[in-house]
N, C-alpha and C positions, 0 to 999 in steps of 0.2 A: 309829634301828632297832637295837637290840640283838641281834648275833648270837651263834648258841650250837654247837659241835658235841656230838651228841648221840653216843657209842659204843655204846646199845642198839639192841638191834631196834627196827626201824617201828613194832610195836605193843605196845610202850613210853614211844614218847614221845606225849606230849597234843599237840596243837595242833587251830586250826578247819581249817586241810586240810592232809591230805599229799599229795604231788607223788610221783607214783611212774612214772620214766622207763622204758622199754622198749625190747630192742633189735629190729630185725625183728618176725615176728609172734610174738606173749608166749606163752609155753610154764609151765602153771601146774605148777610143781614148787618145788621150796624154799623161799628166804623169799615170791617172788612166789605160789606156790601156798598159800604162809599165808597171806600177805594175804588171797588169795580165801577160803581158808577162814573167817577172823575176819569176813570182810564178806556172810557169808552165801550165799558163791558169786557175789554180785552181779559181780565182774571172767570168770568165765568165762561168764556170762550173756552179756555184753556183748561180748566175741568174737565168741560164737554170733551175735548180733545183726547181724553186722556193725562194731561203733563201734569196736574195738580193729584198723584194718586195714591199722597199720603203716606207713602213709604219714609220711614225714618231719614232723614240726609237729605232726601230725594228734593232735587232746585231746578227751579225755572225761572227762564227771564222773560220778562215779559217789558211791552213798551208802553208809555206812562200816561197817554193822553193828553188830557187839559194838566195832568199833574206837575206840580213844579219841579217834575225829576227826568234826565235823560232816560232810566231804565226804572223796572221793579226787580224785585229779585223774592224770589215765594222760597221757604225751605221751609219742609217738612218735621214737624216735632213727635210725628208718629201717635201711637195709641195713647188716649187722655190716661191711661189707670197707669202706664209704664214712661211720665213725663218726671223725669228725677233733676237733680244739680250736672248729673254728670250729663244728661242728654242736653239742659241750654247751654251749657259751657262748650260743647262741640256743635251747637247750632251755632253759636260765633265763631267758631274755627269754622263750619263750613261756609258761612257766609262768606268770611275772605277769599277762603282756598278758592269759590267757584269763582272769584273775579279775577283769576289770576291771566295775566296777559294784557288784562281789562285797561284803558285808560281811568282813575279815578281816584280824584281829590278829596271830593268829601263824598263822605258814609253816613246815611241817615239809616237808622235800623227802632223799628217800631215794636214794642215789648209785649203788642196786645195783651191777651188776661194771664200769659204767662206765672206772674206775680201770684193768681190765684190757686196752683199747681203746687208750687211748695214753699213749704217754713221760708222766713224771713223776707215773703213776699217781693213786692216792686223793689226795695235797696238790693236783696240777694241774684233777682234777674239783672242788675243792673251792672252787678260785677261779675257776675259769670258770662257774661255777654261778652263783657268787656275785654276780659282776661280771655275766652275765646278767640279774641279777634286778634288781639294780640299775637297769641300763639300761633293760630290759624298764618298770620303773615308772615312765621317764618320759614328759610328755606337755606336747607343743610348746604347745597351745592354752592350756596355764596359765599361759602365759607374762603373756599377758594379759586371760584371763576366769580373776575369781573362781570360777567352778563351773565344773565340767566333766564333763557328762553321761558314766557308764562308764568315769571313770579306773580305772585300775590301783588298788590298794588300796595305802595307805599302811601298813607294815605294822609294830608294836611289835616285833614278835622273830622272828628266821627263823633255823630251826634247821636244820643241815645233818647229814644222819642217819648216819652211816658203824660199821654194828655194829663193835665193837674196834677202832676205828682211834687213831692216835697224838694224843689229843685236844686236845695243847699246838703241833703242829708243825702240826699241821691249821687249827686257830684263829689263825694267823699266816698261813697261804694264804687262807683266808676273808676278813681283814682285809685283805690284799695286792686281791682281786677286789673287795672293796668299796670300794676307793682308785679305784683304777683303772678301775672304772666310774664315778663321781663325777668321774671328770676327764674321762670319755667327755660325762656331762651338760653339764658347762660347755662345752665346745665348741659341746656342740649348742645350749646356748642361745643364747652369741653367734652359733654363724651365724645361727641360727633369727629372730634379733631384728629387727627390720623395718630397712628406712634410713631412717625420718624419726626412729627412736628410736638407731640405733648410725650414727655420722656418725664419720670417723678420729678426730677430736677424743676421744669417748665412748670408743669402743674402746681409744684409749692412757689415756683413767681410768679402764677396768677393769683394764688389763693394771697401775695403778699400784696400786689396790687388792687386785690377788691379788700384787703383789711385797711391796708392806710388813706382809700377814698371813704371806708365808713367807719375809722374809729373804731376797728377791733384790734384787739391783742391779737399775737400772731407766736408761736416758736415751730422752730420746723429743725428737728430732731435728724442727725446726719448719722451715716452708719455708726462710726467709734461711739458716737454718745448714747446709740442705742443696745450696741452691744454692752455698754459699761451698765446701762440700767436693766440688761437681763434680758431683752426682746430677742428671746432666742425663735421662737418663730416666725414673727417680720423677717428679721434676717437671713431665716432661710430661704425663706420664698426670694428673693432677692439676691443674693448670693450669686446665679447666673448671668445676670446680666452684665455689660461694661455700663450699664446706666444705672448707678447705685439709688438705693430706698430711699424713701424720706417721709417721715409723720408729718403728716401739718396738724398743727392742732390752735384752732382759730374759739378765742371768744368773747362776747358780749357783754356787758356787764363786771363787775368787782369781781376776783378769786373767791371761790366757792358762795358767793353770794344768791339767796333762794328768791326766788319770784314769788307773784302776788299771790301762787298754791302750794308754797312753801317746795318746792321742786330745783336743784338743779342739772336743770336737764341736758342730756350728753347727746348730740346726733351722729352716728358713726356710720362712714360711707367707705363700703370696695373701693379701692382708686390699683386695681389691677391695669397698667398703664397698656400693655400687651401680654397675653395669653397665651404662651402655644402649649402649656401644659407641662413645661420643666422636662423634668426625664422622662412622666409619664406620658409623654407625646399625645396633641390632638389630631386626630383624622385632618389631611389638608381641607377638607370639606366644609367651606364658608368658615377658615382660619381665621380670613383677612373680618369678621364681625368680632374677634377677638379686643381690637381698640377698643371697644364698646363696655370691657370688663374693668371700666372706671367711673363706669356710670353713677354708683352708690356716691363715689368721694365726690364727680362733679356736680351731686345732686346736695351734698350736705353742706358742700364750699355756698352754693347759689341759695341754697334756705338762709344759711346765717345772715348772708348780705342782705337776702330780704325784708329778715324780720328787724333786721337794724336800721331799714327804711323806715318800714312801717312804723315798729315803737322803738328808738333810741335806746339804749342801755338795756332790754330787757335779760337777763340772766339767762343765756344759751352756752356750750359748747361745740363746736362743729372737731370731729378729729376722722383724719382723711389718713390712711395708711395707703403709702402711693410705693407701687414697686413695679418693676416687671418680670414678670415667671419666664425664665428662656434656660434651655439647655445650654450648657458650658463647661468647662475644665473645673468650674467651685461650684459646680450648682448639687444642689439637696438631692441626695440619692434613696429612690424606695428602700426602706430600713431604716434612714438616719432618724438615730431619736435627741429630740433636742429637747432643751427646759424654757419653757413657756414663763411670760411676765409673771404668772401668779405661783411662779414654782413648781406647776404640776412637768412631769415627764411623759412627751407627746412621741408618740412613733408614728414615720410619717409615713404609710404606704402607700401614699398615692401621689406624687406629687401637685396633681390636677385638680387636687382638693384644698387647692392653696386659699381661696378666698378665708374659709371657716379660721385659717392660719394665723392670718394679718389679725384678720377683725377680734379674734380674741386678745391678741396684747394692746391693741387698740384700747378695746372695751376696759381692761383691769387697769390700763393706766386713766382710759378717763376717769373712773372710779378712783384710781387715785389724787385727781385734780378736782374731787371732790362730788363728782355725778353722785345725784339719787335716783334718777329716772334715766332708763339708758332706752334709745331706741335706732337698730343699725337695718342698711340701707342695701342692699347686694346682689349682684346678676350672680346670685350663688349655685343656683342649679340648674341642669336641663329639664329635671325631672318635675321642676313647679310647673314648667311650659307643660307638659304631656300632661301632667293631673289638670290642669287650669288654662290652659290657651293661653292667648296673647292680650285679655283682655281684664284678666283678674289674677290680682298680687296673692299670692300666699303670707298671710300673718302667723307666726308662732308669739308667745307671750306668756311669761309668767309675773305676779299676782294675774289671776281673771281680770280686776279690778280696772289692771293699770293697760291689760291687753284692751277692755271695751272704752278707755278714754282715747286710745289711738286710733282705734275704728270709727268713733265719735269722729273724730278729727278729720277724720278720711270722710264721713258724709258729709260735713261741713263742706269739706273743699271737693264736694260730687266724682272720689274716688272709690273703685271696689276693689273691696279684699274680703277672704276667704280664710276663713281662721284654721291653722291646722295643727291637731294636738300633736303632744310632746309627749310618749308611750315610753312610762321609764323601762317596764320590759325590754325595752331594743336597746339598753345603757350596753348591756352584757354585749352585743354583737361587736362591739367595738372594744372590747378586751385587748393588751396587749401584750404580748408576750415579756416586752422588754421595760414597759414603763407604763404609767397610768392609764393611756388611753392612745387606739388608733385615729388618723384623721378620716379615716376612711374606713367604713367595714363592706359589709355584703351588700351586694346589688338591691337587694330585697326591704324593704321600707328606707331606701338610701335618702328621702327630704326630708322624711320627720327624722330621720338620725343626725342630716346637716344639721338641724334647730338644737336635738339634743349636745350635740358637740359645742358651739355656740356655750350654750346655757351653762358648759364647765366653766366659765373664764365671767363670770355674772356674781354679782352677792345682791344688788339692787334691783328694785321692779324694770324689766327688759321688754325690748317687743325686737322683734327679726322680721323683716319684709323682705320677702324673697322675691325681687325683680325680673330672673331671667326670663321667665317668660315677655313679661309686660315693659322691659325698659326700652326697648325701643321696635320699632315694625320696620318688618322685611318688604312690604309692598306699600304704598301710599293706600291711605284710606280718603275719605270725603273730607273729614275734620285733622287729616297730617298728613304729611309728607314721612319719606320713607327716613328712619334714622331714628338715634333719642326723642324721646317725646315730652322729656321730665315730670314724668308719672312718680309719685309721695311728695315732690316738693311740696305742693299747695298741702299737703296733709303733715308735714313738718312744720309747715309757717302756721298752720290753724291751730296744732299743739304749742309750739311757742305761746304764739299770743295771748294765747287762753291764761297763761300767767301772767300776761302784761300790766304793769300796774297803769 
């Protein structure tokens, strides 16, 4: 796809539609009131009508007139006071999503005062639009059907309209959202990809494939190697299956070398390949969304590569603990207590608690490869979906400090999260009879005691983003399609960079 920023008027530039966003209900004066007029009144038509009625998402097509476009396309940016990064970012995701089936090459999309709405003005609508659209055009079911009834339109050129704007500094945020949506994709395919086709094995030769196209270090640690370094939790969780473990641990930049805010930073992702809960069996009921319990590793594989786009060498870690939890003749039995990378002695009574499992030996060997700033990635609980829906991540974090530069990062890249404390009082519920700590206690505060559990296997400033709710939707919405959605990438790549030199 060729992108272009256009500094004319709307109707100036050709294309087969323009995207013409609106804030609240459309007020036809200026350039919006041109438009109506070049299109023959047809957009105040359609007020009248009703279709113009301002509801967040809400699109209409309309037809163009004297305009140099086969169609219009009106989407709704809802209320001026509640217009944030994250609602333009899915105003380009809707934009595509509504063309789907549509014939169309070129995409002109017009940024009206947008830019006035928030920080970083016209360059920041330029790449959340962008990145938007991007996203917006993908579609999980192509993964594996040749055809695909009412995709999104593959589009030659999409041109982002900004009358007089800086057309060289603009066409560098465009390319920035186009990155950065494309690494939102690949996430989403790896999760998206079934378990009989991504097995740990598979997933460490992808992540070996996207290291040697951008010049990253790669080691991808097999069982014996891991047993001999002490990964007494990886390996249990692992242990059941005929499809044995594997660490991948991908990175950027020189061994332990610190970026431009003195940071070397670790991103640590679930790569739970299939789920059904080990011994501790999960209800057959929407089992088969289990794939989807690799979301974290294919989210932290798809940051690294991005930010190696974006800035070449910058000093990241990405480390993926990729296993599958399945009952078996060797698999981890509630009781078994095993010893953890960091030495501590874990009793595991649940087996279904296996995410917190992995990502702790994870975490103490990143730390051992030198991290100072650790932040993991994980469809770790049911229980963040029931507190928080499907719309907002739960953040755990310790220094305060280093929790509000990841949230930072997450406005940056117009993502929400929801900070949730870490109550040392609940340490005690998780006592274990036989060794230092259960992976599991009592039903009763069971997400802030996931975070607690976590935070044993830490010595560095950490943050925990608890995905299950938010990593991917069960029904399509206006701005996705049903599946992964690669939600903290972009708030991974905005942390990265921010050390970029």
């Amino acid at each position: 796809m060729h992108l272009r920023i256009a500094t004319d008027q709307p109707w100036d530039v050709a294309a087969d539609v323009l995207a013409i966003p609106y804030v609240g209900d459309p007020t036809f004066d200026g350039t919006l009131g041109e438009l109506d007029r070049r299109s023959g009144g047809e957009l105040k038509d359609l007020a009248a009508f009703g279709e113009l009625s301002g509801k967040r998402y809400g699109v209409a097509l309309a037809a163009a007139g004297d305009l140099p476009h086969d169609r219009l396309v009106l989407v709704a940016a809802g209320e001026p006071a509640s217009v944030d990064r994250e609602v333009i970012h899915r105003l380009g995701a809707t934009i595509e999503r509504r063309l789907g089936g549509r014939t169309v090459g070129r995409l002109a999309v017009w940024i009206g005062d947008l830019g006035d709405r928030i920080d970083g003005g016209d360059a920041a609508v330029v790449e959340l639009l962008v990145r938007g659209i991007v996203e917006g055009h993908y579609e999980p079911k192509s993964i594996y059907l040749d055809t695909v009834e009412n995709a999104p339109p593959i589009l030659d050129e999409l041109i982002v309209v900004v009358p007089g704007g800086d057309a060289t500094g603009l066409a560098r945020a465009a390319e920035r959202g186009r990155i950065i949506g494309e690494g939102a994709n690949t996430a989403r395919t790896l999760a998206n990809r079934a378990s009989n086709d991504v097995s740990p094995e598979v997933l460490a030769d992808e992540a070996r494939a996207i290291a040697e196209r951008n010049g990253l270090w790669i080691d991808v640690i097999e069982p014996d190697r891991a047993v001999a370094l002490g990964m007494g939790m990886f390996i249990a969780v692992g242990r059941g299956s005929d499809n044995p473990p594997r660490m991948i641990v991908m990175r950027s930049g020189k061994e332990g070398e610190k970026d431009a805010l003195g940071r070397h930073l670790a991103i640590v992702g679930k790569g739970v390949c299939f789920d059904s809960g080990g011994i501790s069996i999960k209800p057959s009921d929407r089992m088969e969304e289990m794939k989807m319990d690799k979301t974290g590793a294919a989210t932290v594989i798809a940051a690294i590569e991005t930010v190696a786009r974006l800035a070449p060498g910058t000093p990241l870690l990405a480390v993926a603990p990729a296993v599958e939890n399945m009952p078996g003749p060797h698999s981890t039995r509630p009781g078994d207590v095993v010893r953890a990378l960091n030495g501590k002695m874990v009793d595991i009574t649940n087996t279904d608690a296996e995410g917190r499992l992995i990502l702790g030996d994870a975490m103490t060997y990143a730390e051992g490869l030198g991290a100072t700033h650790l932040v993991d990635v994980a469809t770790l609980t049911g229980a963040v979906s029931r507190a928080l829906g499907h719309l907002v991540t739960g953040a755990f974090g310790t220094p305060q400090a280093w929790l509000d530069d990841v949230l930072a990062a997450g406005g940056r890249a117009g993502e929400r999260y929801w900070q949730i404390p870490l109550i040392d009082d609940y340490v005690a519920d998780m006592d274990s009879w036989y060794g230092d700590l259960q992976n599991s206690g009592s039903a009763e505060g069971s997400l802030v005691k996931s975070g607690l559990f976590l935070r044993e296997f830490v010595t560095r400033p950490w943050v925990h983003l608890d995905i299950g709710g938010t990593g991917y939707f069960r029904k399509a919405l206006p701005f996705a399609a049903r599946g992964a959605n690669g939600v903290t990438h972009a708030t991974l790549v905005e942390l990265a960079l921010a050390g970029a030199r």
